[in-house]
C-alpha positions as CSV (number, residue, x, y, z in Angstrom):
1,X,-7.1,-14.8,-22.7
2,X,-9.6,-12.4,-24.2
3,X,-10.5,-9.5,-22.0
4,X,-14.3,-10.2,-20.7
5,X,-17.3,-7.3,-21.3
6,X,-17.1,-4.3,-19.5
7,X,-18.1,-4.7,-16.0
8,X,-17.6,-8.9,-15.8
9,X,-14.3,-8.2,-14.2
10,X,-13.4,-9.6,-10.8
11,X,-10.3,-8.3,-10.0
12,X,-7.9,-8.0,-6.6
13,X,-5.5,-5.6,-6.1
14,X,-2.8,-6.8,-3.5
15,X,-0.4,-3.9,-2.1
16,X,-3.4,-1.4,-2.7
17,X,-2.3,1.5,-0.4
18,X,-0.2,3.0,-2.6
19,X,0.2,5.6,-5.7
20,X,0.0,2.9,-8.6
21,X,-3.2,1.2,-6.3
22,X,-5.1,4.3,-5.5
23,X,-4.9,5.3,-8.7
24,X,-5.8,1.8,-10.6
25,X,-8.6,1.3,-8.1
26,X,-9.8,4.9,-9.7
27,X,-9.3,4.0,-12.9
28,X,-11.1,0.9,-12.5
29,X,-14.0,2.2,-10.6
30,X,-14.6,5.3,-13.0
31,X,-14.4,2.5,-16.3
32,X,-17.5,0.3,-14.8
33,X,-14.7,-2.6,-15.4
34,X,-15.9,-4.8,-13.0
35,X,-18.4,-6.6,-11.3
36,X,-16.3,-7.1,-7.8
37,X,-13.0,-5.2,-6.6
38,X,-11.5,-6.0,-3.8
39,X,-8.4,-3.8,-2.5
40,X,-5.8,-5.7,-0.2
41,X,-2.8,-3.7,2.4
42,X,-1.4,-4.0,5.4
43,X,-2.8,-0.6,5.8
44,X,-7.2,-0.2,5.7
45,X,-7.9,1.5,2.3
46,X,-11.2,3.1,2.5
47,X,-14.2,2.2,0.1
48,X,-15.4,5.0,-1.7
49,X,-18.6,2.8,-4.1
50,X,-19.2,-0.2,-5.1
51,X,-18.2,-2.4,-6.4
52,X,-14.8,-2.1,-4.6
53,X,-14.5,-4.2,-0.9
54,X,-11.4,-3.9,1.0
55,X,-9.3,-5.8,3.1
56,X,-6.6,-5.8,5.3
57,X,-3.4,-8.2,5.1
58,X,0.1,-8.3,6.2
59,X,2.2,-10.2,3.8
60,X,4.7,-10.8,6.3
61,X,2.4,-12.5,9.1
62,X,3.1,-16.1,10.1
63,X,-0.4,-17.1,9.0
64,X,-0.4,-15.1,5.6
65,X,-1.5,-18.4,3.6
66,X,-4.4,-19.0,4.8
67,X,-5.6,-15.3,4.8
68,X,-5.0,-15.1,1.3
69,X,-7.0,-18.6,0.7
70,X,-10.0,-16.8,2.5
71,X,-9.6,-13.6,0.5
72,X,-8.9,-15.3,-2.6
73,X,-11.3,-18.3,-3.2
74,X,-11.2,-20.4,-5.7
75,X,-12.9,-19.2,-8.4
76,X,-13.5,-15.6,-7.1
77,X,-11.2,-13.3,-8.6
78,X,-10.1,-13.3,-12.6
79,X,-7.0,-11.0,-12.1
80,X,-4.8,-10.2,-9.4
81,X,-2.4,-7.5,-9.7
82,X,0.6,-7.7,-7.2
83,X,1.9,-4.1,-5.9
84,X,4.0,-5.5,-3.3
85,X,6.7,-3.4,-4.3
86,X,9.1,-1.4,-2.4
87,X,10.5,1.2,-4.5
88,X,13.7,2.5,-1.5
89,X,16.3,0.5,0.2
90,X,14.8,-0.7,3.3
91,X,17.2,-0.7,6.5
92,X,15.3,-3.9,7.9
93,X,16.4,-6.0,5.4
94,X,15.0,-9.1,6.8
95,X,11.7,-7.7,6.7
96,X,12.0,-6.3,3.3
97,X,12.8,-10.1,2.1
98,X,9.9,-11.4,3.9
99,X,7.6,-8.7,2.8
100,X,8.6,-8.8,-1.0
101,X,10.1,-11.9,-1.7
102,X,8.3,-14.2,0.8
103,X,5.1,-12.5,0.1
104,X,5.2,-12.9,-3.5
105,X,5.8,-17.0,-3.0
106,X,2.6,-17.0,-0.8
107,X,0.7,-14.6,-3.1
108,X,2.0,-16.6,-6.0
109,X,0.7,-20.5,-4.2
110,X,-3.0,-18.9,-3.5
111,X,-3.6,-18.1,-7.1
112,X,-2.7,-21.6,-7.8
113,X,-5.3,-22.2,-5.8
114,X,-7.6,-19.9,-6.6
115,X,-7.0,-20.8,-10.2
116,X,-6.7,-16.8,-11.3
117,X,-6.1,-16.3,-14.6
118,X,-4.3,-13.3,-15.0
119,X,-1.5,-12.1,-12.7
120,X,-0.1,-7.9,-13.6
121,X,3.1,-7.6,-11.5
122,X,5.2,-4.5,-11.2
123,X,9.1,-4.7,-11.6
124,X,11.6,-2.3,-12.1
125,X,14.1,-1.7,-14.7
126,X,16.9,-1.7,-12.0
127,X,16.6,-5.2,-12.2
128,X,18.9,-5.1,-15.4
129,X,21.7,-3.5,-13.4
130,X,24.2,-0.5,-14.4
131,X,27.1,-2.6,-15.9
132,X,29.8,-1.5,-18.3
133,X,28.8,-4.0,-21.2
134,X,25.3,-3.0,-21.2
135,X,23.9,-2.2,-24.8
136,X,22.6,1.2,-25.8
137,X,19.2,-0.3,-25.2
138,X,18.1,-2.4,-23.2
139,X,15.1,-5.2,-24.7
140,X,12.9,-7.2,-22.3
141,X,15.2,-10.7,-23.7
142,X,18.3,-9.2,-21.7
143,X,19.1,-10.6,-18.4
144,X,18.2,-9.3,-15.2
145,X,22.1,-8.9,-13.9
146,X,20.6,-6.4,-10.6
147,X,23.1,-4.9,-8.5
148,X,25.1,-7.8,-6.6
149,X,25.1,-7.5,-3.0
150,X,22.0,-5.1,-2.9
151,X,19.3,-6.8,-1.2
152,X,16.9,-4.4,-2.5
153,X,17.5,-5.3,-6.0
154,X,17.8,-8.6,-5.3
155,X,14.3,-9.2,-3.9
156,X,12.9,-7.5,-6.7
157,X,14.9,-9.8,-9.2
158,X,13.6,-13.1,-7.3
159,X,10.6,-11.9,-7.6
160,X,10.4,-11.6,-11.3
161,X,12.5,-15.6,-11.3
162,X,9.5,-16.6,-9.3
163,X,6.9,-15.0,-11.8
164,X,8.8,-17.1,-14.4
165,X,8.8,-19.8,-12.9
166,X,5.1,-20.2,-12.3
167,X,4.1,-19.3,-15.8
168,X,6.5,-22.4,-16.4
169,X,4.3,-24.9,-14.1
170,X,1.2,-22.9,-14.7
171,X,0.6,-22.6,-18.1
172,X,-3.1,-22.0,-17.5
173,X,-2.3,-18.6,-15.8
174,X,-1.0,-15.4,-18.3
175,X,0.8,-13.4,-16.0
176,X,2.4,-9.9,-17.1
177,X,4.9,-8.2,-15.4
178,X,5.2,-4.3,-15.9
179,X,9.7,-3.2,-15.5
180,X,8.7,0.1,-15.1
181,X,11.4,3.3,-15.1
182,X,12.0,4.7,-11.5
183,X,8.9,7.4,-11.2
184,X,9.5,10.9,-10.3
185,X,6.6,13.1,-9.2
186,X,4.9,15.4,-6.8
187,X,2.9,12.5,-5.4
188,X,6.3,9.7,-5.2
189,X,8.3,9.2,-2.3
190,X,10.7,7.1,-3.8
191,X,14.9,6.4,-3.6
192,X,15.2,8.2,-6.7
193,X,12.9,11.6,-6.0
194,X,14.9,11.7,-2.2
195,X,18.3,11.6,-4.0
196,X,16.8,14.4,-6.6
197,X,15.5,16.6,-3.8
198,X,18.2,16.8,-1.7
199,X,20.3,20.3,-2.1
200,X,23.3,18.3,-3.4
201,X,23.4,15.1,-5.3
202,X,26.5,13.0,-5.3
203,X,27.7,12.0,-8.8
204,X,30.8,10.2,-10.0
205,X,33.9,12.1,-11.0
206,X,34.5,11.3,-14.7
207,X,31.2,9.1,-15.6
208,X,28.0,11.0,-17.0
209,X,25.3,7.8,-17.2
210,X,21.7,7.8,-19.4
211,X,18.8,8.2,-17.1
212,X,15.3,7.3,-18.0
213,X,12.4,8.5,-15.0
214,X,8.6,7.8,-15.6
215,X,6.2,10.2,-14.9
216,X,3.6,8.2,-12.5
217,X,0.6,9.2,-15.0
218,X,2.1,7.0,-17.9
219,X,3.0,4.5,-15.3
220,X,-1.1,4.1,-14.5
221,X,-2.2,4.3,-18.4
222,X,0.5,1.3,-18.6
223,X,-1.2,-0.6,-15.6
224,X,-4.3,-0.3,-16.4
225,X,-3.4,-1.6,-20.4
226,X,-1.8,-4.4,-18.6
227,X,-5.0,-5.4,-16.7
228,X,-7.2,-4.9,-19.5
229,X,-5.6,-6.6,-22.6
230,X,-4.0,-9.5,-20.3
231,X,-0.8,-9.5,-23.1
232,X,1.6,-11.6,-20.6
233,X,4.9,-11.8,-20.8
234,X,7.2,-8.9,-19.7
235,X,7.3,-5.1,-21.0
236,X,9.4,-2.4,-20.2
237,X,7.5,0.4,-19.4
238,X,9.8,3.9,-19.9
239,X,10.2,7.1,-21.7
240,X,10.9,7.4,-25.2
241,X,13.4,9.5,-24.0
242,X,16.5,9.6,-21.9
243,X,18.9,12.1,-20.3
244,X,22.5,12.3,-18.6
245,X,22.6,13.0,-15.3
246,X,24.2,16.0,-15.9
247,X,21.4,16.9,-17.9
248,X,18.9,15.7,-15.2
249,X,20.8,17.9,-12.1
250,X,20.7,21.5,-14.6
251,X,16.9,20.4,-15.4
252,X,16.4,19.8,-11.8
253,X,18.2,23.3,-10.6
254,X,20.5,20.8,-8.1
255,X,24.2,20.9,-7.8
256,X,26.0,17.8,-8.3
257,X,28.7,16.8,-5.5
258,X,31.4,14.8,-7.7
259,X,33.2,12.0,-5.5
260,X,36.5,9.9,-6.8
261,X,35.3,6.9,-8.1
262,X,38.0,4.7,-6.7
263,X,36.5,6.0,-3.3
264,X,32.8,6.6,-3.7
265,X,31.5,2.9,-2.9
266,X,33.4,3.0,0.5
267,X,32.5,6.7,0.8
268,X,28.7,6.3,0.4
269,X,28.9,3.0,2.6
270,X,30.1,5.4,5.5
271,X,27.3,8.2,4.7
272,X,24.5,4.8,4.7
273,X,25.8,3.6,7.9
274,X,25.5,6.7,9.6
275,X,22.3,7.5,8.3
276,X,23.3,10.8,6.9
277,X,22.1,9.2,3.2
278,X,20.1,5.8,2.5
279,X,22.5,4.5,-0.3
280,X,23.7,1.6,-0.5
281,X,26.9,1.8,-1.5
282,X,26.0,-1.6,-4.2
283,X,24.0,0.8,-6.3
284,X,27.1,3.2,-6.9
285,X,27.1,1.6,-10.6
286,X,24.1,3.1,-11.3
287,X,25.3,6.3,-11.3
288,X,28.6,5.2,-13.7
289,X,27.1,3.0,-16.3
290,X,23.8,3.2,-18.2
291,X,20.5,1.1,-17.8
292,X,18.5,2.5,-20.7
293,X,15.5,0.3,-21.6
294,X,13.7,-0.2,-24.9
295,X,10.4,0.3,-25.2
296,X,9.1,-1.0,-28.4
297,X,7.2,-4.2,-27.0
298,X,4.9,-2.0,-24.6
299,X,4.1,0.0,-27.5
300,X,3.2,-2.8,-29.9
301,X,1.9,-5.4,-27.5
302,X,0.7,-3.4,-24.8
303,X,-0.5,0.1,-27.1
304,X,1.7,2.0,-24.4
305,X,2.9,5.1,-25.8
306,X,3.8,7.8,-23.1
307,X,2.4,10.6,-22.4
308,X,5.6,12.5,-20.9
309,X,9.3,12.2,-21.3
310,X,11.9,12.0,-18.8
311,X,12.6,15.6,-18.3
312,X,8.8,15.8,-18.0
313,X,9.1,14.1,-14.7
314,X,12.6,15.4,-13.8
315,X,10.4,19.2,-14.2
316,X,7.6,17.6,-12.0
317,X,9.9,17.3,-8.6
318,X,11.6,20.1,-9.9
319,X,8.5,23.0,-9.4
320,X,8.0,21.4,-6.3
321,X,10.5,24.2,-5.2
């Protein structure tokens, strides 16, 4: 699919009320890209100028299907980006499920419908787990392993199974899905940026993983590619660099609380059920293995190269202070 002249674009943004939708909606309003754009939440995003409408929708409503067939007629819209994403553990996890999951499988069976032709999706590269045979680097043709047992990651993996599986039955539709790095910044109020701003950050006694953190400007420029040059396919999106957690806590100016690592999983699970933390204790592994992802097919496919590097954002959260 060839990316139309500026300002034919009709695009949706669903899951608009956040950092990455603000900003697109920005971006896409300052570039003249498009003739309509419509912004979709749960919460009411104010216009600012046309050509941007907005709407409001809960993903996790019992009549959510047929909203989205009114907001999304056929025909209407050549690109929806999905930002239903929750980027924290959620407590209510059978809300989170409906929300993400659930949500994507309506979003997903209304631009069938609709017959949209490009569908940008934000992931995470979480989904390929912390595990103790992962390579050095991690490409896009690795499996997403998650984190067994974590709800969190595993809506986000379904969701990306569900992305795959409609490209399968609908060849018709290029869909693109963005793994992004965990973003640290000022603006991001995130899992990772709580565990980095808290006084003390637990660590595992003996392990010392590579991090990678995106600094939320390169995560827009990547979006906003994406929507453009409608690539499809998946990309990781990260820093050409990548840093030991060690490394991360002096950048950071935090001190690191080492627990036993035969104990830490049943340790944090007693810190998340009291609510003194919000770990689960499933993502322990990500704090003993590395989850380093490659970024060559952005830059090649996508023309991503990043701005910032991954003490870059790690010195972002870290001035806060």
């Amino acid at each position: 699919m060839g990316s139309p002249h500026k300002g034919d674009r009709r695009i949706a943004v669903v899951g608009a009320d956040c950092f990455l939708g603000r900003r697109l909606l920005e971006q896409l309003g300052a570039d003249e890209l498009c003739a309509d754009l419509l912004a979709i939440d749960q919460t009411p995003t104010a216009a600012t100028r046309a050509p941007l409408r907005t709407a409001t929708l809960d993903l996790t409503a019992p009549d959510v299907g047929a909203a989205l067939t009114r907001l999304l007629p056929a025909g209407a819209f050549d690109t929806v980006v999905h930002l239903v994403h929750l980027d924290s553990p959620a407590r209510e996890l059978g809300w989170a499920h409906e929300l993400v999951s659930i949500g994507t499988l309506h979003l997903l069976n209304a631009c069938a419908t609709a017959a949209v032709k490009h569908i940008v999706a934000v992931s995470s590269t979480m989904c390929y787990g912390a595990h103790r045979d992962n390579p050095g680097l991690l490409t896009e043709q690795h499996p997403l392993r998650g984190a067994p047992g974590c709800r969190w990651i595993d809506d986000q993996v379904d969701v990306e199974k569900q992305l795959q599986g409609f490209v399968a039955s609908h060849p018709q539709t290029t869909v693109t899905t963005l793994r992004l790095a965990p973003l640290l910044g000022p603006a991001i109020d995130n899992y990772w940026c709580r565990r980095f701003r808290a006084p003390i950050v637990h660590t595992l006694l003996g392990f010392d993983p590579l991090l990678q953190f995106l600094h939320p400007d390169d995560a827009v420029t990547a979006l906003l590619q994406a929507v453009i040059r409608t690539p499809g396919g998946a990309f990781n999106i990260v820093p050409g660099d990548a840093v030991a957690l060690s490394r991360a806590l002096a950048v950071l100016g935090r001190h690191g609380l080492p627990l036993p690592s035969f104990a830490a999983r049943g340790l944090i699970g007693v810190l998340n059920n009291t609510q003194l933390i919000s770990t689960p204790p499933e993502l322990v592994d990500y704090l003993r293995y590395g989850w380093v992802a490659d970024g060559a097919l952005a830059a090649s496919r996508l023309q991503f190269v990043p701005g910032h590097t991954t003490e870059d954002a790690l010195r972002s959260i870290a001035l806060e202070h």
